[in-house]
C-alpha positions as CSV (number, residue, x, y, z in Angstrom):
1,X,67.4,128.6,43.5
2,X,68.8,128.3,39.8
3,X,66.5,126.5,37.5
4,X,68.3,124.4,34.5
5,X,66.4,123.4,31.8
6,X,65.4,120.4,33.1
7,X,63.6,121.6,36.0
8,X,61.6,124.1,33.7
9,X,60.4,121.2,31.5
10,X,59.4,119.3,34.7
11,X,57.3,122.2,36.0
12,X,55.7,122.9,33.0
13,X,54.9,119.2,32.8
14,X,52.9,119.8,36.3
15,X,51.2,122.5,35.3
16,X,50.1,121.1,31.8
17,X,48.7,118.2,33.8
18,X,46.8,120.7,35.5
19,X,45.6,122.7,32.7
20,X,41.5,121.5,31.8
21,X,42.2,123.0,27.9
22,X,45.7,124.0,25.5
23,X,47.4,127.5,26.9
24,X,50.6,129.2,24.8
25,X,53.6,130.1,27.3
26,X,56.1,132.2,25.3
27,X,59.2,132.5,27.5
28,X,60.9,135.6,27.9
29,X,64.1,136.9,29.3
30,X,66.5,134.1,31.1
31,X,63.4,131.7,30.7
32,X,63.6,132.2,27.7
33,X,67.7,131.9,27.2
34,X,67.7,128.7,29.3
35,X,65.4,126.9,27.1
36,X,67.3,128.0,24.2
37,X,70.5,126.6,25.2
38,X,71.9,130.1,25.7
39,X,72.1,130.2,29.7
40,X,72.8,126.9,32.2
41,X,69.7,128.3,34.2
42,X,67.6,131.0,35.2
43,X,67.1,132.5,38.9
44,X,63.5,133.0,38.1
45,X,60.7,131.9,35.6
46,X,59.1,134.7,33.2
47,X,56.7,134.6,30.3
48,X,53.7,136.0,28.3
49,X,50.8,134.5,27.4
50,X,47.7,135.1,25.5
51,X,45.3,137.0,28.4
52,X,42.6,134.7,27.5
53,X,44.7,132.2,28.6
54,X,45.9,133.9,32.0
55,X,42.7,132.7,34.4
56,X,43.4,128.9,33.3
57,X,47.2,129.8,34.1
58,X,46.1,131.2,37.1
59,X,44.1,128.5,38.3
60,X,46.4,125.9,37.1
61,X,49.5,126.8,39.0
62,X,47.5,127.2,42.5
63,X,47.2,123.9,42.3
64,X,51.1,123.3,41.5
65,X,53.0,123.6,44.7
66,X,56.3,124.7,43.4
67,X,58.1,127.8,45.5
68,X,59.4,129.5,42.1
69,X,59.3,133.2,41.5
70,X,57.0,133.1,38.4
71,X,56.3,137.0,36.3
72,X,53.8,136.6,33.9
73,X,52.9,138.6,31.7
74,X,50.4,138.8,28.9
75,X,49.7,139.4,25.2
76,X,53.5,140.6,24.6
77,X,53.8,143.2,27.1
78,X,57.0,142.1,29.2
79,X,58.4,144.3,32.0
80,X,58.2,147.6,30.3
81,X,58.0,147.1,26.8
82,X,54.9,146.2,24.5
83,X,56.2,144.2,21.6
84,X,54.7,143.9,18.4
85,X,52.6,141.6,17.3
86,X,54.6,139.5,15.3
87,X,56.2,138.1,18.4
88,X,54.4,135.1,18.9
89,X,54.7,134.2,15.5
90,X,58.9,134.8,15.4
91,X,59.1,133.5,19.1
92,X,60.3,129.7,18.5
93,X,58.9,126.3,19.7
94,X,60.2,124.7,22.5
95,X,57.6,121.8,23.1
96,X,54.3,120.9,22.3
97,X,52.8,119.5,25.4
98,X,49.0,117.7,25.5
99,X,48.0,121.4,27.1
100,X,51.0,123.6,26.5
101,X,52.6,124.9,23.8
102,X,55.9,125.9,24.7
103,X,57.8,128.8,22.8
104,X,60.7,130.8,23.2
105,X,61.2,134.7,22.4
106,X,63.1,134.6,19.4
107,X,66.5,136.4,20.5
108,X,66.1,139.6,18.8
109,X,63.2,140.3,20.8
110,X,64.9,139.1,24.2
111,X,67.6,141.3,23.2
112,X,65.2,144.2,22.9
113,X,63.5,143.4,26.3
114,X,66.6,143.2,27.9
115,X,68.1,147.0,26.4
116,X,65.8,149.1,29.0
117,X,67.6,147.5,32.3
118,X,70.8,146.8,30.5
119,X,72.7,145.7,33.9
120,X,75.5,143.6,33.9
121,X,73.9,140.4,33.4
122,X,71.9,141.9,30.7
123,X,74.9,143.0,28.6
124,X,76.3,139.4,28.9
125,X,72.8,138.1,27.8
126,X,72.8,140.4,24.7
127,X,76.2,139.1,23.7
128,X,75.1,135.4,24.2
129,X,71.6,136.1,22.4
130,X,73.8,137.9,19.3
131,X,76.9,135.5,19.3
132,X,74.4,132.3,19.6
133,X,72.0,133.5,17.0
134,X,74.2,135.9,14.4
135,X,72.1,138.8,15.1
136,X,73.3,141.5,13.6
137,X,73.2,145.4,14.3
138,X,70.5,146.3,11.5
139,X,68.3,143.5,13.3
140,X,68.1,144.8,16.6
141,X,68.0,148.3,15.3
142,X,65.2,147.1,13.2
143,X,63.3,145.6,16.4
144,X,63.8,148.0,18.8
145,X,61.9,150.6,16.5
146,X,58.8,148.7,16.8
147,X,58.8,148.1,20.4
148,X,56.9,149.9,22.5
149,X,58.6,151.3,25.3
150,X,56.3,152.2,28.6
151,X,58.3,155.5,29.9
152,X,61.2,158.0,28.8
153,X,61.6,156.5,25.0
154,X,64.9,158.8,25.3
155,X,66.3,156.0,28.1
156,X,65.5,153.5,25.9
157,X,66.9,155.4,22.7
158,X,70.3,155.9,24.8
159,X,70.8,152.2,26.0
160,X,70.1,151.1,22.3
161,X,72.9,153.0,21.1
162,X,74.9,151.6,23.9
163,X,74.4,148.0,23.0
164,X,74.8,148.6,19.1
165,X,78.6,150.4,20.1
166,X,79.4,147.6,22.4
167,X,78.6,144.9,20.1
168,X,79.0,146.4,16.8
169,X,82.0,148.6,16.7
């Protein structure tokens, strides 16, 4: 079930009632696109937070009956890729909630999340995050030199240069 950006906000509204002290939720990937205005909505919701704030998070949503796919993931390390630690300070706020604050990936990092699957959707994600934003090629190159990739850096290497020729002829 799609979620807009509507329905995101409402959750989040939930689980901040929930919350018994002030989390950080940085959303990543189509989260993260959808509350940027980049995406109509997301088929899932993913973010990272601070691990000191994971067991709050944790208990929090149990008591949020909700029946999303939620990945979370913590202190910048999203699917397979560490990113550095200036993440949370470039990510962009969303909200400031009584017990969330609500950020965003700034789109240079979701772009460099997104280079290791690089499927369809991702490609059309990468456009959106560079045409929306004006990211340009020395950017992401830039980026993607100080993430951390968890496997074959060569994979990684080779889907970079395939995203810099696509968009940047």
């Amino acid at each position: 079930m799609p979620l807009d950006k509507t329905a995101l906000l409402n959750f989040l509204e939930e689980l901040n009632n929930e919350l018994g002290r002030k989390i950080t939720f940085i959303a990543v990937g189509g989260t993260a696109m959808t509350l940027l205005d980049l995406r109509p909505s997301t088929i899932d919701i993913d973010f990272t937070i601070p691990s000191s704030d994971f067991p709050e998070y944790k208990r929090a949503e149990k008591n949020v009956p909700h029946g999303y796919k939620i990945d979370v993931y913590q202190d910048g390390c999203i699917f397979s890729q560490n990113l550095p630690d200036d993440y949370l300070t470039n990510s962009i706020e969303i909200a400031n909630l009584e017990r969330i604050s609500l950020r965003a990936l700034h789109p240079v990092d979701i772009v460099a999340t997104k280079i290791v699957r690089l499927n369809d959707r991702d490609l059309e994600d990468i456009g959106k995050c560079i045409e929306g934003y004006g990211l340009k090629k020395e950017q992401i190159e830039n980026r993607a030199a100080n993430v951390a990739y968890i496997g074959k850096q060569e994979y990684y290497d080779h889907n970079l240069k395939c995203v810099l020729k696509k968009f940047f002829r």
